[in-house]
C-alpha positions as a printed NumPy array, in Angstrom:
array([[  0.   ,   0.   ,   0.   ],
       [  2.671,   1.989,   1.085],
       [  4.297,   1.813,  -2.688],
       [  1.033,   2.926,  -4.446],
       [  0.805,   6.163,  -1.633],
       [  4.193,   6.796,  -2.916],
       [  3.321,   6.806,  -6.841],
       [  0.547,   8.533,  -6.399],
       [  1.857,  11.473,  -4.145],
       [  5.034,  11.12 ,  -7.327],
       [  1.778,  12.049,  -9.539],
       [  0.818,  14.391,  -7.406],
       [  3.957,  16.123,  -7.617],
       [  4.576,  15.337, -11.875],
       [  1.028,  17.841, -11.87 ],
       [  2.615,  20.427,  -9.989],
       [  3.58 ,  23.926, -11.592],
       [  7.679,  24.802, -10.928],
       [  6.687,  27.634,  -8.474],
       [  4.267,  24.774,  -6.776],
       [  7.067,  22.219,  -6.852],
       [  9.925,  25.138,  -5.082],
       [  7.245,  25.665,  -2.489],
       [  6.541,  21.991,  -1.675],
       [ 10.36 ,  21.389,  -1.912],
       [ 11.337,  24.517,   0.397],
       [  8.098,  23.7  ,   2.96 ],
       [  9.558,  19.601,   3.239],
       [ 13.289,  20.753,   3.983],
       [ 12.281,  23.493,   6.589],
       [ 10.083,  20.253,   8.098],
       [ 12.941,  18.077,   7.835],
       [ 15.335,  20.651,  10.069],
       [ 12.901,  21.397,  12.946],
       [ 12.598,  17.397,  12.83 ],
       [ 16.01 ,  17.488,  13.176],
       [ 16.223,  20.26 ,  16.17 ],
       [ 13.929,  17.86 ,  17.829],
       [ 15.726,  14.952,  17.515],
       [ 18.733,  16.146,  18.629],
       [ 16.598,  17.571,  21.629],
       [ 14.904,  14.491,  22.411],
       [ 19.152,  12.75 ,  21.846],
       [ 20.359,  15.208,  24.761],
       [ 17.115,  14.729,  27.423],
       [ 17.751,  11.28 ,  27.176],
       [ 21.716,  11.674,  27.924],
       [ 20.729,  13.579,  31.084],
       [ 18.118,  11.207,  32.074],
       [ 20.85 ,   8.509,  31.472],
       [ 23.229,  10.642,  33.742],
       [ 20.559,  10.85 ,  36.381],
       [ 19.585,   7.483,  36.746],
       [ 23.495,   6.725,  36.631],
       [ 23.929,   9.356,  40.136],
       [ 20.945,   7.975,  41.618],
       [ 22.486,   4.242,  41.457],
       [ 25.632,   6.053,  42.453],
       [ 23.438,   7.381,  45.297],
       [ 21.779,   4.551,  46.328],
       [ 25.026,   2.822,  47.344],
       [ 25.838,   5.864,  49.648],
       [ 25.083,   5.604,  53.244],
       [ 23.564,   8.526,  55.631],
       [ 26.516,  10.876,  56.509],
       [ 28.435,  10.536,  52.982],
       [ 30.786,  13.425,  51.689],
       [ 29.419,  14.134,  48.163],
       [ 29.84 ,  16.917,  45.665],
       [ 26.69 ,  18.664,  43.802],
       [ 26.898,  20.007,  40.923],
       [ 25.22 ,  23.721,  40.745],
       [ 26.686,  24.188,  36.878],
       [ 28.378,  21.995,  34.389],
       [ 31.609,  23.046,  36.18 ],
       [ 30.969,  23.822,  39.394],
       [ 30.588,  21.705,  42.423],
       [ 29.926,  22.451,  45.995],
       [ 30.603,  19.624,  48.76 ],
       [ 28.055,  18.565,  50.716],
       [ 26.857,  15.766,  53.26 ],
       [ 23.981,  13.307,  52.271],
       [ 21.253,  13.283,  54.692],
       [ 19.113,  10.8  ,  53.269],
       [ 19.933,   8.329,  51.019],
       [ 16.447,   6.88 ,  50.514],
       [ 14.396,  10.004,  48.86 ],
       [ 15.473,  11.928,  46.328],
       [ 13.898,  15.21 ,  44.522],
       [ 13.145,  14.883,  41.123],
       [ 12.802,  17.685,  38.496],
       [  9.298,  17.212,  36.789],
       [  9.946,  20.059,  34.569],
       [  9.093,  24.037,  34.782],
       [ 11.014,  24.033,  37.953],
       [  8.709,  22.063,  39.584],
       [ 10.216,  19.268,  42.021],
       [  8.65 ,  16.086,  43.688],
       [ 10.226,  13.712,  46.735],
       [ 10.699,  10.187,  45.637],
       [ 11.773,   7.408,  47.112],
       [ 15.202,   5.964,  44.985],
       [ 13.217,   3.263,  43.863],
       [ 10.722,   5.831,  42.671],
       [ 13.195,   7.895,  41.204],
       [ 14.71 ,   5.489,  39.187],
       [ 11.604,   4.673,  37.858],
       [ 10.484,   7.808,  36.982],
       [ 13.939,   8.351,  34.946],
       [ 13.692,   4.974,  33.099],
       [  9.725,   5.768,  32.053],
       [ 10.819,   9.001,  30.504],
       [ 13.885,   7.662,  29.044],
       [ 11.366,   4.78 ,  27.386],
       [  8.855,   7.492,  26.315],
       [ 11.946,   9.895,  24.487],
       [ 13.439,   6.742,  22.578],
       [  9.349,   5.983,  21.545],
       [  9.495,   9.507,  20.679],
       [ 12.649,   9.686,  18.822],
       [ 11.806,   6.546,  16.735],
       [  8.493,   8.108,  15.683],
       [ 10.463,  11.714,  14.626],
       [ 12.741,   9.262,  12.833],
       [ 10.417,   7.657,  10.37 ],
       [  8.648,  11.233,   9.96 ],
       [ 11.819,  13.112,   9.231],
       [ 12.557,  10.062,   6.508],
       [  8.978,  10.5  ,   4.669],
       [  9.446,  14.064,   4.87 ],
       [ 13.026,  13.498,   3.06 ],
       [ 11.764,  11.224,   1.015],
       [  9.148,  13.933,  -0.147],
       [ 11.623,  16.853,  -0.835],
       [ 13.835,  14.434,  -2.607],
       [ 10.835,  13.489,  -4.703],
       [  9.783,  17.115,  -5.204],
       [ 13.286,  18.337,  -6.058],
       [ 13.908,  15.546,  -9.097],
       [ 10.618,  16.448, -10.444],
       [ 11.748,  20.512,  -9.886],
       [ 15.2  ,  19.135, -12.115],
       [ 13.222,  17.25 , -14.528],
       [ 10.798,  20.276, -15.001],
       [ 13.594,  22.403, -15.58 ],
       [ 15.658,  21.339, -17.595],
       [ 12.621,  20.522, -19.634],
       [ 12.087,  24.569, -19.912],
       [ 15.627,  24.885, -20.464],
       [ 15.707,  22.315, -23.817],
       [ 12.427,  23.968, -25.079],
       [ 13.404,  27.483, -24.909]])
């Protein structure tokens, strides 16, 4: 079925003017690079959720009293003693933050690392239709073309 979509959206194309054919092709590569953008969004939450579920296993293997370091930026760390090893606050987005148990935490960083790799497969096969489209458009923009050129 998939083939026949494909021919006839080709056909669709073939009917297009050259002005209709730069729009569709222009429209499908702009599509294609905010695709992008998100992938590589959705690529670096699920790094930091990886990193996060790594320091709370590195965590839970800490006992009451422990001399850790936080991190406040990317480079800078303040020491600090861990107070309770069992809970943990999690960042739910927007600044918000919720108490967890580890267990809990954990959890909550593995279902949102599950739902970001469902999400990045999805923007995958999107982005490669929507390729697969301006390619398409952008032969039959050549073809047209050099048509106009050999006729004039």
């Amino acid at each position: 079925m998939s083939s026949s979509k494909s021919a006839s959206g080709a056909m669709t194309l073939e009917r297009m003017s050259v002005e209709q054919l730069k729009a569709v092709k222009e429209q499908a590569d702009m599509e294609v690079n905010l695709l992008q953008d998100s992938l590589t969004n959705i690529g670096t939450a699920t790094t930091r959720l990886e990193l996060a579920t790594t320091a709370l296993n590195d965590l839970s293997l800490r006992s009451h009293g422990s001399k850790i370091l936080v991190p406040l930026t990317a480079s800078l760390y303040v020491p600090a003693t861990l107070q309770d090893p069992h809970h943990v606050l999690v960042d739910i987005g927007t600044g918000y933050f919720v108490e967890k148990t580890m267990p809990e935490g954990k959890d909550y960083c593995e279902r949102k690392i599950n739902l970001l790799k469902s999400n990045f497969d999805q923007l995958v096969e999107v982005a490669s239709k929507k390729k697969n489209v301006a390619d398409d458009a952008g032969v039959i923009l050549q073809a047209k073309l050099k048509q106009l050129a050999s006729s004039s």
